[in-house]
N, C-alpha and C positions, 0 to 999 in steps of 0.2 A: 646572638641573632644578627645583628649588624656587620660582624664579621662574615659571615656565612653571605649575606647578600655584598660586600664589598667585593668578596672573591668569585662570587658569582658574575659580578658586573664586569669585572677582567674579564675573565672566561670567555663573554658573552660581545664583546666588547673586539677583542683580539678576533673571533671569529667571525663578526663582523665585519673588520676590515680585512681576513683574508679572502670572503665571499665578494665583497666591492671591490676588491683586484683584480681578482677571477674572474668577473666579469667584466673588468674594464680593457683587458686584453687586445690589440690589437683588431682583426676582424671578427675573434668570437673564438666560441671552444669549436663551434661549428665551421669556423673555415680553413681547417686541414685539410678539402680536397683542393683547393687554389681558387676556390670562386670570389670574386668582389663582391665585399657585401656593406660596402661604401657607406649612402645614406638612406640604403633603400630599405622600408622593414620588412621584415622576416619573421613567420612564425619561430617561436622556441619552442624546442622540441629534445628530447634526452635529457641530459645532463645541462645541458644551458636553460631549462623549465625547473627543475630543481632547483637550481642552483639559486633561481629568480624568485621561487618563494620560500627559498630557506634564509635570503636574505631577508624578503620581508615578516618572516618570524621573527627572524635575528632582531631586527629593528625594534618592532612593537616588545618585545621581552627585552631589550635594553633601556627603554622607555617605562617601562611597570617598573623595570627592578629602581631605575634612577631614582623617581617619583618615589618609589617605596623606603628608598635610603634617606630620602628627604625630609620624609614624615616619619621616619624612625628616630633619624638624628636628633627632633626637637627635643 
């Protein structure tokens, strides 16, 4: 069982940080037609709305499974 959640934590963990890159991108997945979008906010919308709360699943389920490795490990 503890194996099962260790490999899950990778998994979880790896995709995590490739959703915080993807979004740390230079001006966004949204500024492919040439527009500055410097410091000013902007609604997300497409793939950059996605992307925004598939990290914050990513997170919270990296944080259950840690916690859950935690209190397995005892």
């Amino acid at each position: 069982m503890l194996n099962v959640i260790h490999i899950s934590l990778i998994i979880v963990s790896i995709a995590l940080i490739v959703s915080v890159i993807l979004q740390s991108k230079g001006a966004g997945l949204g500024g492919l037609t040439g527009a500055d979008t410097g410091g000013v906010f902007t609604a997300r919308r497409g793939i950059e709305r996605t992307l925004f709360w598939a990290t914050i699943v990513l997170s919270v389920l990296f944080f259950a499974l840690a916690i859950t490795a935690v209190f397995l490990s005892r």
